[in-house]
Structures are given as C-alpha cells and as structure tokens.
C-alpha positions in Angstrom: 0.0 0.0 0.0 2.9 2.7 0.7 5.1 1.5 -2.4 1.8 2.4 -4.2 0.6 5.3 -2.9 4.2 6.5 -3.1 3.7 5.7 -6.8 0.2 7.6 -6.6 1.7 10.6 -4.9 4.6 11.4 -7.4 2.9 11.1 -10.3 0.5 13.8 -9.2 3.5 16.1 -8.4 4.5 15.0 -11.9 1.3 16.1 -13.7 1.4 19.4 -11.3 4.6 20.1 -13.0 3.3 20.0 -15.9 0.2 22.3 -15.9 1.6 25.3 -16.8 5.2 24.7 -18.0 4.7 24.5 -21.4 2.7 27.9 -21.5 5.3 30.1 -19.5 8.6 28.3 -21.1 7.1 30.4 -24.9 7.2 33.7 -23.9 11.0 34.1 -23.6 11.6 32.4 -26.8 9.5 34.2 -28.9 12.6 35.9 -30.9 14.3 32.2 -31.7 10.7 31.1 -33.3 10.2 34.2 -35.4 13.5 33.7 -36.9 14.7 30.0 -36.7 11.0 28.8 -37.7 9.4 31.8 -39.1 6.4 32.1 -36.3 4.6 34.7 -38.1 4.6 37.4 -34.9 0.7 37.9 -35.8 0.9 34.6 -34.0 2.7 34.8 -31.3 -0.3 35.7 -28.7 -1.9 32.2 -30.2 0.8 30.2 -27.9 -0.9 30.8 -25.1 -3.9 31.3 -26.1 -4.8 27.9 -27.5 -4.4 26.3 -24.3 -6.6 28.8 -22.7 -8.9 28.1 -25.2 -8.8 23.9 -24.9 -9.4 24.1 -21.4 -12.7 26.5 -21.7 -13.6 23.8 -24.5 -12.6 20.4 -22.8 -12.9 20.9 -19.6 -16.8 19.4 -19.0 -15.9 16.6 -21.5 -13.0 15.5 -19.3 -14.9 15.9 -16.6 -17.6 13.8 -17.6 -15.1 10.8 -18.7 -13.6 11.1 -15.5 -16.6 10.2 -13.9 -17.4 7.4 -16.6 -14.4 5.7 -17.3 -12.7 6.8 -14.2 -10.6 9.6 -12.9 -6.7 7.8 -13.6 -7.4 6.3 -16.7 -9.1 9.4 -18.3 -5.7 11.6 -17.0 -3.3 8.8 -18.7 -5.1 9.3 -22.3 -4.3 13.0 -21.7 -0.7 12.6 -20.4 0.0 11.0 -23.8 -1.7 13.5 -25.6 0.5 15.8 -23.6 3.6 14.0 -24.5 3.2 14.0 -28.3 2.3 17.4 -28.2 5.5 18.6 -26.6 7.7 16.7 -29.1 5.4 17.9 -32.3 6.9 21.5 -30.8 10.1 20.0 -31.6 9.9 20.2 -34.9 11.0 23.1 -36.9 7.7 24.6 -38.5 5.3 26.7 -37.5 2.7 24.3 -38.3 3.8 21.4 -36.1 4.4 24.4 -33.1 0.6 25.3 -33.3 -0.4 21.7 -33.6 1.3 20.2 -30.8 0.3 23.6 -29.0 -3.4 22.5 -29.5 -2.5 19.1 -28.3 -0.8 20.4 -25.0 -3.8 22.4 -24.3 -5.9 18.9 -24.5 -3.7 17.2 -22.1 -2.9 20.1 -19.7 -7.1 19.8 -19.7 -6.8 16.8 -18.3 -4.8 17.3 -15.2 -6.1 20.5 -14.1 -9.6 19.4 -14.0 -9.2 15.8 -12.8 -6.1 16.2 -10.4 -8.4 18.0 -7.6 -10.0 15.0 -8.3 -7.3 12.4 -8.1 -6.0 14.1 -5.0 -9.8 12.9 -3.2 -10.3 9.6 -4.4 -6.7 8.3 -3.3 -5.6 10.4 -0.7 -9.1 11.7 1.3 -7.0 11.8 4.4 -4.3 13.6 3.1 -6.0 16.5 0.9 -4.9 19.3 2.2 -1.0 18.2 2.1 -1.1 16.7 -1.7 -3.4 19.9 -2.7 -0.3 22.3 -1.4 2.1 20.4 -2.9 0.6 20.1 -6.3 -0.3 23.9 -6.4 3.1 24.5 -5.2 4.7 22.1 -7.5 2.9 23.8 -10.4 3.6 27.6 -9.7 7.6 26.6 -9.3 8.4 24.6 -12.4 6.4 27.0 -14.5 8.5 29.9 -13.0 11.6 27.8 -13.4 10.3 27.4 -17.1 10.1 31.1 -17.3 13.4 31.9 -16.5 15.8 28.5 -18.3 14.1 28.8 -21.2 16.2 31.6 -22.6 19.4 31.0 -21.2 18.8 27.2 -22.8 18.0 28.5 -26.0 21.4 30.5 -25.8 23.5 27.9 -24.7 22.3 25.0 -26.7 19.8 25.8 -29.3 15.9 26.0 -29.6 15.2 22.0 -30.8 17.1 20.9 -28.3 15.4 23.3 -25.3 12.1 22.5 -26.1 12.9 18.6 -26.5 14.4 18.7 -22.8 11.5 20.7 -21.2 8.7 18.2 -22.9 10.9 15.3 -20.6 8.9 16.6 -18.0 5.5 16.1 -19.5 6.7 12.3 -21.0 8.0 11.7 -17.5 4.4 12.0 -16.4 2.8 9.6 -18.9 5.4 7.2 -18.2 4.8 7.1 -14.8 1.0 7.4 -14.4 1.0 4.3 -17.1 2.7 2.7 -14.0 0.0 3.8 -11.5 -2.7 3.2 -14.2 -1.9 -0.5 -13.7 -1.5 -1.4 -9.9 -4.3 0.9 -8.8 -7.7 -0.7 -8.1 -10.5 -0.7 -11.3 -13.0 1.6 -10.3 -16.0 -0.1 -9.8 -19.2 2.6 -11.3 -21.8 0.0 -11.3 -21.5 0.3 -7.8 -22.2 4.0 -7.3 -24.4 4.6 -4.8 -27.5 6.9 -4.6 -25.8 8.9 -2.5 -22.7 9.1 -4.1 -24.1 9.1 -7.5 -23.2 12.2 -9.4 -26.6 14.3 -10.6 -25.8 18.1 -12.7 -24.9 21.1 -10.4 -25.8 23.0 -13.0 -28.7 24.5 -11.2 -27.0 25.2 -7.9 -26.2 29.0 -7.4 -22.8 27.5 -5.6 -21.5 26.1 -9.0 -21.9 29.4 -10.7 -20.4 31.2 -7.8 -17.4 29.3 -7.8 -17.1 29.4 -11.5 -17.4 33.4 -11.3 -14.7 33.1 -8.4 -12.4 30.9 -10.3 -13.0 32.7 -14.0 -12.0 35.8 -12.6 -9.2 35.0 -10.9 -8.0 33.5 -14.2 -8.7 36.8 -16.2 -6.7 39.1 -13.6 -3.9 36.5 -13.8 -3.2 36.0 -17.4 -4.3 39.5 -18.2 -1.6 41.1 -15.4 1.1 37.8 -16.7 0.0 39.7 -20.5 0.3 43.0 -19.7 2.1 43.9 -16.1 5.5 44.9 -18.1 4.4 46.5 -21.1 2.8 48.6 -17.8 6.0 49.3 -16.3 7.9 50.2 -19.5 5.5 52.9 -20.2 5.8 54.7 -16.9 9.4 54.7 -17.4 11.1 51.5 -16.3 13.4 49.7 -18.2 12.8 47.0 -19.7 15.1 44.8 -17.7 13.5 46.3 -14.8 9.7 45.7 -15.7 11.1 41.9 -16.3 12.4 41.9 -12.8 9.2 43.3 -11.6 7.5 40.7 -13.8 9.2 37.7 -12.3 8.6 39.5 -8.6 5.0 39.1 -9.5 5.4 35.1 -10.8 7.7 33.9 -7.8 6.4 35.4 -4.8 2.9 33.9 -5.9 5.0 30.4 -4.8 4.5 30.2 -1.1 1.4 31.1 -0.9 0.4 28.7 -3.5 2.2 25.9 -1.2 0.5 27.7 2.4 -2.7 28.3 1.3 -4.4 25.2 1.2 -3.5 24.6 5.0 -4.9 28.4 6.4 -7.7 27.5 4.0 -8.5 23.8 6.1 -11.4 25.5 8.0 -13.6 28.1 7.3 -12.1 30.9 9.0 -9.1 30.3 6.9 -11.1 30.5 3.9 -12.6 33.4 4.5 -8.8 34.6 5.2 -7.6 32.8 1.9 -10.7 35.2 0.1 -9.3 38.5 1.9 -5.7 37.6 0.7 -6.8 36.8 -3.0 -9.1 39.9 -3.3 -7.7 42.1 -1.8 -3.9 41.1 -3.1 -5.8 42.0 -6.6 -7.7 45.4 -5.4 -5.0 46.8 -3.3 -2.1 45.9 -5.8 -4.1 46.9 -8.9 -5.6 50.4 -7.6 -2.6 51.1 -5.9 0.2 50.7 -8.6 -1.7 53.8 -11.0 -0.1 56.2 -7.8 3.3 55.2 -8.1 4.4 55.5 -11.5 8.2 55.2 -11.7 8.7 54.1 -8.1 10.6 51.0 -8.2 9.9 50.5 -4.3 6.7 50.6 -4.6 6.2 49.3 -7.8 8.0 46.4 -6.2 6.1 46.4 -3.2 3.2 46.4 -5.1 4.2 43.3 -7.4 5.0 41.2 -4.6 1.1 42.1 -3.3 -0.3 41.2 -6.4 2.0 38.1 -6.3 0.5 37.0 -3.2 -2.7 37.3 -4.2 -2.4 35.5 -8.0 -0.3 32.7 -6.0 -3.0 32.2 -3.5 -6.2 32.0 -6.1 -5.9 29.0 -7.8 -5.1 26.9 -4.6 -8.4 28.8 -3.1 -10.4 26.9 -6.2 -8.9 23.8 -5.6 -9.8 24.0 -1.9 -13.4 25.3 -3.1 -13.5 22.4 -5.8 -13.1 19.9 -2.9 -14.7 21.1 0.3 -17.7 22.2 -1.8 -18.5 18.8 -3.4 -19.7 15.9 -1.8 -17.7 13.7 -3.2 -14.3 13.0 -5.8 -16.7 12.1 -8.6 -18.8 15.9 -7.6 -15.3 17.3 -7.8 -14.5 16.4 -11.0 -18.1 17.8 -12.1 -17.0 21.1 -10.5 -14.1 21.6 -11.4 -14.6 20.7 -15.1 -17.4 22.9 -14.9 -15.2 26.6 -13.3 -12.3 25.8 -15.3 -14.5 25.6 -18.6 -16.0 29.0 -18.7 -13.2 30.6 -16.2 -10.8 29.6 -18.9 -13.0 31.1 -21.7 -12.6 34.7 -19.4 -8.9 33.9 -19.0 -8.7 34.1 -23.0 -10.5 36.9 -23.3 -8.9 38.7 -20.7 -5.8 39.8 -22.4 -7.0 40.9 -25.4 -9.6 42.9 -23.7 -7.7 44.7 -22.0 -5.1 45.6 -24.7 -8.2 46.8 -26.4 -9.2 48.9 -23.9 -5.7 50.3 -23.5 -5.6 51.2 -27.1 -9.5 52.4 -26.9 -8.3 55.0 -24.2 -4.4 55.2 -24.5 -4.6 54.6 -20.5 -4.3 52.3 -17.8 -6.5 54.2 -15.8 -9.3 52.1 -16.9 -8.0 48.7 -17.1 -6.4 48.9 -13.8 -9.9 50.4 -12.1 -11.4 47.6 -13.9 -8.7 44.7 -12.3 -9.7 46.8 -8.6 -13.2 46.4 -8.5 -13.0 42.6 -9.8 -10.7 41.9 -6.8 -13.4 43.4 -4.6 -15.7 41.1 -6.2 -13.5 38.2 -5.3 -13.6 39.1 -1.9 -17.0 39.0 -1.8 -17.8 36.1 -3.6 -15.2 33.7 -2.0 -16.2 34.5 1.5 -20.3 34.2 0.3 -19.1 30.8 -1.2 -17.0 29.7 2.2 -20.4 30.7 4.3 -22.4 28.1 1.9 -23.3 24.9 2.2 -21.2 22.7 0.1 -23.2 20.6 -2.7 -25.6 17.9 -1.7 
C-alpha cells in the first residue's frame, strides 16, 4: 500500500509540473521562433492562447469521462496526448508548433480538471497536504520554465530546449501508465445513490465558484500579459519591468504551497478570500499612484504576487470542500475551469483593447480593482455556503 501510494503521490507532483510549464517556457523564446521557424509574430499571442482556449472547450468533456471511465485512466489518455504534443513543438515549423500547442492544451485539460479530483479519491486523508504540494509544485516549475528557457536556448539551441523541457510532460505519462496498472479498477456499477453524481448546474454555488475561479483567471493571465508593457510605459526599463515581472510570478510560490493549509477551516477560507481579493484590489488600484517608483512598484508586485499565488489553490480548496464527493469534484471543477478559462482568453486581449481604446491604464487597472473586490465578496459568500448535496 505505501510503495503504491508513493507511486500515486509522485505522479501527481509530476502532472502538477506539468500544468503550466509549457505555456510560460514560450514567452521568452519568442525571438528564436520568429527567426529560426518563421512564427509569423501575428501569431505569437496564439501560444498561449490555444491552451486557454482547450481548457474552456474540454474541460466538462474530461470531466464527464472522468466520472465514466474513471478519474486515472481518463488523465493517462491525456498525459499521452500531452507527451506528443510537446515533441510535435520540436519540430521546426510553424505548423507542427501550433499543432502540438493545441495538443498540449488537451492534455494540460486533463490534469487541471481531474487532479483536484485524483487528490480525493486516493488520498481523502491527506488533501490538504497533496493539494499544497501540487499547487506549489505547479507555480515553481512554471517559474523555473520562465526563467531557463532563454538561457537554454542561448547555450544550446531551440530544438534541443524544447525537446528537454517536454521530458517533464513524457516523464508523467510514463509514470501514471505505472500507476494506471497497480491501482484498483474503479467499480461505477457500484455507485451509490448517495454518491451518484446528478448536474450542479442549477445550484447558485456552481456558478459562484465558477465566477470566483473565471475571474481569478482573467486578472492573472491579463496582469502575466500586460504587467510589463505597464511598467515600460511609466518609465522602467525594460530589464527592470522583467524583474518586476518575475517579482510578481515567484512570490505567488509560497502562498500557493500555504494556502491550502490556512484554507482547512472556514475561518481560513474566509482569510484565503481577503488575501486573493484584496492582493488584486490593493495591488491593482494602488500601482496607478506610483508610477516610476521601483519600491513601490516592487512592493506592489510582490502584493499582487501573493494574491495570484494564493487564487488558484483557493479553487482547488473550493472544488473539494464544496463537493460531496471525488466524482462531484471532478463535475465542478470541469465545470469553473471551462467557462473561467474562456474569461482567461478573453482577458488579455480585452484589455489591450481597452488600452488602445483610451491610450490609459487608468481604466483597465480600475477595472482589475473592482474585480478583486468582487473576489472578496464572492469567495467569503461561497465559504459561508453549504457545500453541494
């Protein structure tokens, strides 16, 4: 029982490591795929969009074969998926980049909906430990990804960097095809009435959380987007909006790892919600005073890092202490993550619209402010409900 739920346990870390590594590793080599493959640079945004956009589109489908076929089984077709994907990217054409980008998005589906999951079904006991760890795991290898990819690019060459970053993701199939095989056969004929899974669709708490977990996604992947084009027009540097830029990404790591354990009870969720919303409205409203101040600029970054670090762990905690049971999960979380994914696509390109609409942050900013008040609001409404029956 240990040796397997050693097995269990790794290859979730594994998966976690996976979920948003092969989105933040593209940014930093944009340059070496507009001129060693000819990305077209209309394209460019597409890299991390796709993803964004298979996850709003796949999410409910996984869901719903997790629940039918079973959670580990359903996550080792996407792990493949996952695998070929990242080696199609090796492959020097721009056709072959965008195709194994679509297929990364399918299998990045997979674990972010059915890991929350996973986590429930095998280790009930142990949630709150495996849900830190996996969040943690996540945030850190896709900051590490951030930062190598460059360098590795530089040193070696592009082919080669993209071949040893997609180890990770072929690490994962190989070892969930071990777990796959010496975990019990889930048994669904056996569902009880209690535990049978019936839509959620029509509880106001589903739609909560989805509002709570689509909007921390928008702020995210907008502020990720467009946090140092925001400090280069106020008159950083360059190099210095990219170390404010990786201020925001790392010091969203602890609190990615703590989080799940303040959020055990429900004072601490209602904590977790003060953090995440106000991290967002205080950091957000805040940085539009302070143009040009690196210390508070700084400051301000680590805030907003706290607060993005601490949002998607809150979901995962509200994905599991809101369901009533691993197959509910699954239901939930399939069900957030498809439309907050669909705002997290949007999000970027609505607010470089609005920026060009106005020629200001002003907006756009006021905009982020009041949506992390309505986080606030929303995740300590959803911590005071009762969780799904």
């Amino acid at each position: 029982m240990k040796k397997k739920n050693f097995l269990i346990g790794t290859g979730i870390l594994l998966i976690a490591a996976n979920l948003r590594l092969p989105i933040t590793m593209i940014p930093p080599i944009l340059p070496w795929l507009h001129s060693e493959i000819g990305l077209a640079s209309s394209m460019s945004g597409w890299l991390t969009t796709i993803p964004l956009i298979m996850f709003a589109l796949l999410s409910p489908i996984i869901a719903h074969l997790g629940i039918k076929q079973g959670n580990a089984k359903v996550l080792f077709f996407t792990l493949l998926i996952l695998a070929i994907g990242g080696y199609l990217r090796v492959f020097p054409s721009s056709f072959f980049l965008l195709l194994g980008t679509v297929l990364i998005g399918i299998g990045i589906s997979g674990g972010n909906v059915l890991l929350p999951a996973v986590i429930q079904e095998y280790f009930p006991t142990k949630a709150t430990l495996f849900t830190s760890l996996y969040t943690f795991t996540m945030g850190s290898v896709a900051s590490l990804g951030t930062g190598l990819a460059a360098p590795l690019v530089k040193k070696i060459n592009l082919p080669s960097t993209l071949a040893i970053f997609s180890l990770v993701g072929l690490a994962g199939f190989l070892l969930w095809a071990v777990v796959v095989r010496v975990i019990p056969k889930p048994h669904h004929a056996q569902v009880t009435t209690k535990n049978k899974v019936t839509s959620i669709s029509h509880y106001q708490l589903t739609w909560l959380i989805t509002f709570f977990f689509g909007t921390q996604s928008l702020l995210y992947y907008s502020m990720m987007t467009w946090l140092p084009s925001f400090w280069t027009s106020t008159g950083f540097s360059v190099t210095t909006a990219g170390i404010l830029a990786t201020l925001f990404q790392l010091c969203g790591m602890p609190m990615s790892l703590l989080t799940p354990i303040i959020a055990r009870k429900k004072v601490g969720r209602i904590i977790a919600s003060s953090i995440v919303g106000g991290g967002f409205a205080v950091g957000a409203g805040l940085l539009l005073l302070f143009p040009g101040n690196f210390t508070a600029n700084a400051i301000l970054a680590v805030i907003l890092g706290i607060g993005s670090g601490s949002a998607f762990s809150l979901c995962v905690i509200f994905f599991q202490k809101k369901s009533a049971n691993f197959r509910q999960t699954a239901q939930l979380s399939g069900t957030a993550q498809s439309f907050g994914y669909l705002l997290a696509a949007i999000g970027p390109a609505l607010s470089g619209y609005l920026q060009g609409l106005f020629h200001s942050w002003t907006p756009i900013f006021i905009a982020y402010t009041v949506l992390g008040v309505l986080l606030l609001i929303s995740g300590i409404i959803i911590t005071n409900k009762k969780p799904l029956s």
